[in-house]
N, CA, C and O of each residue as an XYZ file, in Angstrom:
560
protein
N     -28.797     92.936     81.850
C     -29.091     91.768     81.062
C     -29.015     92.149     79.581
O     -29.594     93.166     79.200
N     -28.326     91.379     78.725
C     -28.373     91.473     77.506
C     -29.350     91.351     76.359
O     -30.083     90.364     76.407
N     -29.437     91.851     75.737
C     -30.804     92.077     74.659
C     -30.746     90.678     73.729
O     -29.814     90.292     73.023
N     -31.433     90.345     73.853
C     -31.399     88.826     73.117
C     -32.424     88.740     72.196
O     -33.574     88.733     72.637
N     -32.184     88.653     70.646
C     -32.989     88.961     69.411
C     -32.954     87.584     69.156
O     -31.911     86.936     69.067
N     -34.141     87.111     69.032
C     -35.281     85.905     68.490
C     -35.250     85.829     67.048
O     -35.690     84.857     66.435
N     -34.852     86.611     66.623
C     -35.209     86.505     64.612
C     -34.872     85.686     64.080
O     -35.401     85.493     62.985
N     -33.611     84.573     64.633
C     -33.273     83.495     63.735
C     -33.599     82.078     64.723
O     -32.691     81.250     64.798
N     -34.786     81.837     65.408
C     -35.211     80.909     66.171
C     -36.463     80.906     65.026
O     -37.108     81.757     64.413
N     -36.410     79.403     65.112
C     -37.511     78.667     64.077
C     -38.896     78.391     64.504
O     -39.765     78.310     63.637
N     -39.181     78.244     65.704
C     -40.621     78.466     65.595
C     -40.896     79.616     66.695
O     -41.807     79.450     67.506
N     -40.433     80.299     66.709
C     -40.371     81.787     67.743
C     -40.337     82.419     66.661
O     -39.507     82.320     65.757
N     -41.940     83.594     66.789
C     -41.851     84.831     66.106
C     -41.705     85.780     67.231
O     -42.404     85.944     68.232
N     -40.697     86.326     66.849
C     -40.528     87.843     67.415
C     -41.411     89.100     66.887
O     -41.015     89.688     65.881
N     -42.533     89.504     67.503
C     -42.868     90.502     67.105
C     -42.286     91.974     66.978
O     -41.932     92.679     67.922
N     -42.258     92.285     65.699
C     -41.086     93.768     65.201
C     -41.838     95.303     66.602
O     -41.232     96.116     67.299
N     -42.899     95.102     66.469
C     -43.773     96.191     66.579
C     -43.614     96.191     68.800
O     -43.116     96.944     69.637
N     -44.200     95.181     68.811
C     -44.233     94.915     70.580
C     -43.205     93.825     71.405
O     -43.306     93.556     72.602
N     -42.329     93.342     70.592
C     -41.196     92.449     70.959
C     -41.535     91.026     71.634
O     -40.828     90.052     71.894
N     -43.375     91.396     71.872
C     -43.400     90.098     72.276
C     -42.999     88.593     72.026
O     -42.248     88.812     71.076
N     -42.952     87.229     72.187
C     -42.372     86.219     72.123
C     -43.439     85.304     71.779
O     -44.068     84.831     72.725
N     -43.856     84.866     70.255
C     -45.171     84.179     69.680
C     -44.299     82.683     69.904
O     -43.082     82.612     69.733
N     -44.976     81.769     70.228
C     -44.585     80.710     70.074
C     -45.114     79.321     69.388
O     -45.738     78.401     69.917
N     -44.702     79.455     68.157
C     -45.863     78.693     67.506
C     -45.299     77.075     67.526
O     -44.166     76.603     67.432
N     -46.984     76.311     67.739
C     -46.654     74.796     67.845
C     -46.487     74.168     67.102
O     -47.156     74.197     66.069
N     -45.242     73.093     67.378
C     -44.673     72.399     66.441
C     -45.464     71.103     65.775
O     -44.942     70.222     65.092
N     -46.634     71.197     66.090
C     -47.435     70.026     65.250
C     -48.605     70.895     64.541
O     -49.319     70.292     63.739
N     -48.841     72.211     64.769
C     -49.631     72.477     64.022
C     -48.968     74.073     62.792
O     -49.578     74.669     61.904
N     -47.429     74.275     63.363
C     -46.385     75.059     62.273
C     -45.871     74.717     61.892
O     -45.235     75.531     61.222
N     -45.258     72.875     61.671
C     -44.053     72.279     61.160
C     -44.239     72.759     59.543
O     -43.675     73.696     58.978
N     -45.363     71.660     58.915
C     -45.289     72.479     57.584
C     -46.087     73.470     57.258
O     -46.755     72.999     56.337
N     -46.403     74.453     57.422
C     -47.402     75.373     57.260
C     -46.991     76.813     56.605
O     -45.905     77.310     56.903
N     -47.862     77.455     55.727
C     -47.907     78.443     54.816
C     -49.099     79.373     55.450
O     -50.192     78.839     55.639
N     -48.878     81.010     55.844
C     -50.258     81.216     56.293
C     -49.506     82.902     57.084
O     -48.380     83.399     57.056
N     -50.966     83.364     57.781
C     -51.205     84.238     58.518
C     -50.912     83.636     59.843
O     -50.987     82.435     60.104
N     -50.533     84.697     60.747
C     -50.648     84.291     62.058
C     -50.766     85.749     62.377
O     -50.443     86.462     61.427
N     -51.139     86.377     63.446
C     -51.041     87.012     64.274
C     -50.202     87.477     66.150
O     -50.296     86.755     67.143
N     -49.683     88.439     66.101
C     -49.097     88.736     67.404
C     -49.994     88.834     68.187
O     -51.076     89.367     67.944
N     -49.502     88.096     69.721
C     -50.477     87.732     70.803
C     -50.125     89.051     71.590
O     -50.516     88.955     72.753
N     -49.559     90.153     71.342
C     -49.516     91.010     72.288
C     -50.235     92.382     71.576
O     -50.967     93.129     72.224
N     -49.968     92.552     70.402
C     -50.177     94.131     69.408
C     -51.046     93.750     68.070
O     -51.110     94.519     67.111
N     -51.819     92.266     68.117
C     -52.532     91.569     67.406
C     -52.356     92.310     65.606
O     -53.296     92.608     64.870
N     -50.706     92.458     65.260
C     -50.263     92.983     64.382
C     -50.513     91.155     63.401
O     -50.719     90.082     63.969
N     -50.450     91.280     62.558
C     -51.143     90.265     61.166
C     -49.244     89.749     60.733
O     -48.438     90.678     60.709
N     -48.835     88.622     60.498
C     -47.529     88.451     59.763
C     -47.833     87.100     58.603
O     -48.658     86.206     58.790
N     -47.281     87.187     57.862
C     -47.151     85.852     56.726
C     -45.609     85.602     57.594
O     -44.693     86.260     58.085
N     -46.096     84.010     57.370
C     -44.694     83.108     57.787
C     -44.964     82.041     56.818
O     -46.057     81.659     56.400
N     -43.855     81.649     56.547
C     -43.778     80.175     56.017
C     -42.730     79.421     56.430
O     -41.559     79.645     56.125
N     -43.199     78.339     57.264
C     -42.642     77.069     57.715
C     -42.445     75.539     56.817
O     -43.347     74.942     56.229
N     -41.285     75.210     56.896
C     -41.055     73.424     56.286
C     -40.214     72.830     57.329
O     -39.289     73.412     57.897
N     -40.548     71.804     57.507
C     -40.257     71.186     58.404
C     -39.325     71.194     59.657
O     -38.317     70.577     60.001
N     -40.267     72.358     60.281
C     -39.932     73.452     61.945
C     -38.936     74.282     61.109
O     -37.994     74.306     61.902
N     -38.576     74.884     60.177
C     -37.570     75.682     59.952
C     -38.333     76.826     59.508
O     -39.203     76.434     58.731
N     -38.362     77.832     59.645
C     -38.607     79.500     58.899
C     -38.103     79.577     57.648
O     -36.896     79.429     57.455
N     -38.760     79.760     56.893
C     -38.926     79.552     54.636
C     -38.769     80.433     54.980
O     -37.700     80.571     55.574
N     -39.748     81.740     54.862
C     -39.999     82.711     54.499
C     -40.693     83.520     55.698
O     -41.441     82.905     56.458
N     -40.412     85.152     55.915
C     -41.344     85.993     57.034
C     -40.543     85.904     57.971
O     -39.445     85.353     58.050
N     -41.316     86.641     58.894
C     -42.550     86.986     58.863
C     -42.724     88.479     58.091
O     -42.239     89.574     58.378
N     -43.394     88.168     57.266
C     -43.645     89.754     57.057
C     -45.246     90.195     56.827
O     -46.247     89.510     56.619
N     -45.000     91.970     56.985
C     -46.271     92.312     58.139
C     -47.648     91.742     56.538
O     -47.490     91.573     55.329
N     -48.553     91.664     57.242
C     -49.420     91.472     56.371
C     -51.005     92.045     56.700
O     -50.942     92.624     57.785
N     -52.009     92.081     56.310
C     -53.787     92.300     56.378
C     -54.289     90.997     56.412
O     -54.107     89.852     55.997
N     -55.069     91.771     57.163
C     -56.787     90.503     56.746
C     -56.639     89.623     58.253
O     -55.838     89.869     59.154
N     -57.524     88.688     58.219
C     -57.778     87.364     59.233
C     -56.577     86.215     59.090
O     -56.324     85.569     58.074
N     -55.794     86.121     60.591
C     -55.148     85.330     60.456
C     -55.743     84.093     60.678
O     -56.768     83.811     61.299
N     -54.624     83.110     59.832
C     -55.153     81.502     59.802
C     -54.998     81.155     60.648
O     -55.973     80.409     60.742
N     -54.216     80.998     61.971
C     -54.185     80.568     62.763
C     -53.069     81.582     64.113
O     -52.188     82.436     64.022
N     -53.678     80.948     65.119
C     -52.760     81.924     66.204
C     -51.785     80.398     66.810
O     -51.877     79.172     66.865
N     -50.860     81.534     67.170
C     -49.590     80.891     67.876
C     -49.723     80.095     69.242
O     -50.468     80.519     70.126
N     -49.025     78.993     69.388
C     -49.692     78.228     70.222
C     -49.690     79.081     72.152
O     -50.516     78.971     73.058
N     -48.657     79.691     72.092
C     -48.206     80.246     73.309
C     -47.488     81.857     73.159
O     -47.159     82.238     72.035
N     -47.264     82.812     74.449
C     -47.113     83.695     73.631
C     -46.778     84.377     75.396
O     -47.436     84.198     76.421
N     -45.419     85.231     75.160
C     -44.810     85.934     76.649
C     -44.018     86.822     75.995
O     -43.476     86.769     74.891
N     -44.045     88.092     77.310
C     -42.731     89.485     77.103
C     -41.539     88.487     77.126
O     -41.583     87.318     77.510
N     -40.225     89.315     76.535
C     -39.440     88.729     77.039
C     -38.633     88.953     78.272
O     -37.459     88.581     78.261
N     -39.180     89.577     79.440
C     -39.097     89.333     80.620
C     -39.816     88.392     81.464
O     -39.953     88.530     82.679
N     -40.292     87.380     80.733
C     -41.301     86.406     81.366
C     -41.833     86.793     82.390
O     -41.411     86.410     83.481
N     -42.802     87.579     82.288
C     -43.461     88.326     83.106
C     -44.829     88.416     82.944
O     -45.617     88.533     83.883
N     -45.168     88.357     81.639
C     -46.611     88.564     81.285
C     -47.209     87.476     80.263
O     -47.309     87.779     79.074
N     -47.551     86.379     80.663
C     -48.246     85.549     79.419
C     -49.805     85.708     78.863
O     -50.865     85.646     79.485
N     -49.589     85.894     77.723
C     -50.954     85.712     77.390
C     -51.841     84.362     77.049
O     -51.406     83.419     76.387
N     -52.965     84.428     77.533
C     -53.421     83.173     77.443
C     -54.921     83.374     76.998
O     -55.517     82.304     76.871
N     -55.488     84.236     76.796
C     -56.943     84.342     76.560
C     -57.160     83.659     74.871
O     -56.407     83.717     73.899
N     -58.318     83.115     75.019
C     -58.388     82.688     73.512
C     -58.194     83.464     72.136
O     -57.494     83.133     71.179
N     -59.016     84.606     72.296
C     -58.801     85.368     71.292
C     -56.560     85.955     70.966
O     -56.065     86.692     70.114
N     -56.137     85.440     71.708
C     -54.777     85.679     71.879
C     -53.751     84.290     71.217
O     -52.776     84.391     70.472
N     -54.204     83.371     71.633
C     -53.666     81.989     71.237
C     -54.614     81.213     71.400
O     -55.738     81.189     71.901
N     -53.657     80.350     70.674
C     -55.007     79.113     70.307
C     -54.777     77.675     71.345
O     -53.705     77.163     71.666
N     -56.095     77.275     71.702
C     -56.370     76.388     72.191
C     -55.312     74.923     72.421
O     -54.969     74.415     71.354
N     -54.889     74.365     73.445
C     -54.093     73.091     72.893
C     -54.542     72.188     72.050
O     -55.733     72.228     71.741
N     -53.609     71.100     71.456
C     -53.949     70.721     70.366
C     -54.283     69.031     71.247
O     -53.435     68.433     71.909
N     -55.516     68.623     71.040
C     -55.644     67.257     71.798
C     -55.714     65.766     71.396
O     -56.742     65.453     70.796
N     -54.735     64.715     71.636
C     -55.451     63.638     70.939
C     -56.607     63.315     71.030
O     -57.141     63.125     69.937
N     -57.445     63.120     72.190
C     -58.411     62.263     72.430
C     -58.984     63.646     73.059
O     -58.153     64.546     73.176
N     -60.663     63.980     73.585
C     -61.132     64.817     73.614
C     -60.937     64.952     75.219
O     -61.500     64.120     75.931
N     -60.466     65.571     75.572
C     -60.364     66.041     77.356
C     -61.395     64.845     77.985
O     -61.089     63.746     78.448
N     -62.416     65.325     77.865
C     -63.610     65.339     78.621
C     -63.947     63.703     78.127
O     -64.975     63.216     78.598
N     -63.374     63.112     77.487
C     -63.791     61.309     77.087
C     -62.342     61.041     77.330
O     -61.571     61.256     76.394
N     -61.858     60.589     78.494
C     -60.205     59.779     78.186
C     -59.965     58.614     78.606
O     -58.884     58.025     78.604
N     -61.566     58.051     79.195
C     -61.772     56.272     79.326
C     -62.652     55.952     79.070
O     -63.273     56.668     78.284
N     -63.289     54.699     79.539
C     -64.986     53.859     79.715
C     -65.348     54.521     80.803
O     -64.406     55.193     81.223
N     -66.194     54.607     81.363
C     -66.895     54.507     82.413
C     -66.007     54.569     83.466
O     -65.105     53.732     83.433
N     -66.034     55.730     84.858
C     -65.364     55.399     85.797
C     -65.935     54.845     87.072
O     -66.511     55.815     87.563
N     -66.064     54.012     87.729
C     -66.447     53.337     89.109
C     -66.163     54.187     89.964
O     -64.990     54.534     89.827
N     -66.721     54.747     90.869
C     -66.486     55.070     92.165
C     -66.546     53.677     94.233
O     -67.200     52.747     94.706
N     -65.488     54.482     94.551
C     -66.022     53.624     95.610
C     -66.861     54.232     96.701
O     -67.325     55.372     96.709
N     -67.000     53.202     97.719
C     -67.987     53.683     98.773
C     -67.956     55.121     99.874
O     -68.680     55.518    100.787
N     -66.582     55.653     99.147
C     -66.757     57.407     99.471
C     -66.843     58.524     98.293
O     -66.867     59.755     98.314
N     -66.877     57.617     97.327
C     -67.211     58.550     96.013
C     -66.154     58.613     95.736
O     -66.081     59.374     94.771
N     -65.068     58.201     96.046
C     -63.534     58.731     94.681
C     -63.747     57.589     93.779
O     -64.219     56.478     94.022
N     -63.203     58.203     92.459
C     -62.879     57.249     91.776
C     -62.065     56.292     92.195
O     -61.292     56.453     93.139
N     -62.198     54.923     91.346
C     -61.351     53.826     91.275
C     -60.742     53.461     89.945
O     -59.588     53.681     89.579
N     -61.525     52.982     89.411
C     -60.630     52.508     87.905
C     -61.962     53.090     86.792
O     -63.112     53.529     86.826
N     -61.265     52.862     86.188
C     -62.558     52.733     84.142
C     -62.933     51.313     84.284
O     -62.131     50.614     84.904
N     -63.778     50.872     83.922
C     -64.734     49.989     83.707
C     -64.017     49.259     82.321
O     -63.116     49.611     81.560
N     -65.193     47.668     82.438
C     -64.586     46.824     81.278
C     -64.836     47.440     80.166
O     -65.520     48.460     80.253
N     -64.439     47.075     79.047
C     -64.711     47.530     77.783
C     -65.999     46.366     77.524
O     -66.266     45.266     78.007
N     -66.533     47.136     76.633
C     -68.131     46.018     76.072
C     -67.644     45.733     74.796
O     -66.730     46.433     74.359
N     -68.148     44.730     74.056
C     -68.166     44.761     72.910
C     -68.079     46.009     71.852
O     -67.140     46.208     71.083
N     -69.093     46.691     71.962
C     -69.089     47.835     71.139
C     -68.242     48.595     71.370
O     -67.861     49.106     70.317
N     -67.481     49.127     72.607
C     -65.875     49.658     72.717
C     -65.340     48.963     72.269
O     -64.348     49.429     72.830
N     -64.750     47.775     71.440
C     -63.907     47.540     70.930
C     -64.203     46.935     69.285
O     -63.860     45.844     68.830
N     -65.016     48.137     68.542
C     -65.406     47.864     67.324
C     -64.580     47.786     66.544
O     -63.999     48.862     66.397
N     -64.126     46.799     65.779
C     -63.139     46.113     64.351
C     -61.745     45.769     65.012
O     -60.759     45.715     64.278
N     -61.602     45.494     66.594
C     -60.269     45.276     66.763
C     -59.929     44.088     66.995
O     -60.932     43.534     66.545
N     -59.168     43.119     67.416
C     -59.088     41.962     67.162
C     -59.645     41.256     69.086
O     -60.021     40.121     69.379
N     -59.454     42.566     70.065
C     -60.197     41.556     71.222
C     -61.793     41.826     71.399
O     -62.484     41.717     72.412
N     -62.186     42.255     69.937
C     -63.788     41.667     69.962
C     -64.431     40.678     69.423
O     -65.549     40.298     69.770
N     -63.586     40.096     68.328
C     -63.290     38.991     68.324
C     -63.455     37.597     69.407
O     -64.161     36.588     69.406
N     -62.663     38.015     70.073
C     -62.277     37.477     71.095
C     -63.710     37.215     72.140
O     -64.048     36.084     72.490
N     -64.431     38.438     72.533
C     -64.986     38.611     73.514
C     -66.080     38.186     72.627
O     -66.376     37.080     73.081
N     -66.882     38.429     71.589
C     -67.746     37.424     70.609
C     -67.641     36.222     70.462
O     -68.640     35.577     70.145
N     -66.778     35.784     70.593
C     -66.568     33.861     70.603
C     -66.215     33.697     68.741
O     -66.199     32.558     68.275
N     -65.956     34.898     67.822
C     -65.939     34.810     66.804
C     -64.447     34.489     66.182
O     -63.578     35.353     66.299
N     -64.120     33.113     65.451
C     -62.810     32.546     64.901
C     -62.479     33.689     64.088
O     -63.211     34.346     63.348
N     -60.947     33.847     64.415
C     -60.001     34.971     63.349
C     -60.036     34.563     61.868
O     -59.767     33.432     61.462
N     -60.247     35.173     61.422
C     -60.034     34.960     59.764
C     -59.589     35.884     58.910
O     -60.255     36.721     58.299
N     -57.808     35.599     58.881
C     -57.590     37.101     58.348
C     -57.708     36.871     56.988
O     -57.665     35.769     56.440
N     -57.937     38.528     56.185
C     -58.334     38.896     55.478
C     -57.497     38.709     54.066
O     -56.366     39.180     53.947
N     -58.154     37.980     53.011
C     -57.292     37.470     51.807
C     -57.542     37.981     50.367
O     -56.853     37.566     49.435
């Protein structure tokens, strides 16, 4: 198999030192200036990113990186790292653990659906309005 060098892939850092494969995420490296760190030889690099493209780096650097790479493998896809201190956490819209109203169960305990919205779930939007009996009056 042929040796395949990463150095000119834009959000793939190739680490110089352990060859590992950093893979940094594209919503939290598009524009970004900073530290990162290798997820395999936790070696320190300055990169600079504009819009998903590689500015500048990586080059080696000190100190606490700003942020770690979103994902991170040999390049024999063989070994991923995933522990926190290694990469960073996914990036979430809405918080895992809240992603409806209220869920109903039925009479064997599985869920069924999310529940109505109340009034107060639907604070400043236009179907509370609605569910208040309160006339639209847009704003002048």
């Amino acid at each position: 198999m042929a040796d395949v060098s990463y150095k000119h892939c834009h959000l793939v850092l190739e680490c110089a030192k352990c060859g590992v494969l950093n893979y940094m995420d594209p919503f939290t490296f598009w524009n970004w200036s900073g530290k990162t760190k290798c997820a395999g030889c936790d070696a320190i690099y300055a990169v600079t990113y504009s819009n998903g493209q590689k500015v500048k780096g990586p080059d080696a650097a000190d100190g606490k990186p700003d942020r770690l790479p979103g994902f991170a493998q040999t390049k024999d896809y063989k070994t991923q790292y995933t522990s926190s201190d290694k990469v960073a956490p996914p990036v979430y819209a809405r918080d895992p653990a809240n992603k409806h109203g209220p869920t109903y169960k039925n009479v064997r305990g599985n869920p069924v659906a999310a529940g109505k919205l109340t009034a107060a779930d639907l604070r400043g939007s236009r179907a509370r309005f609605i569910v208040e009996g309160v006339p639209y009056k847009p704003a002048s």
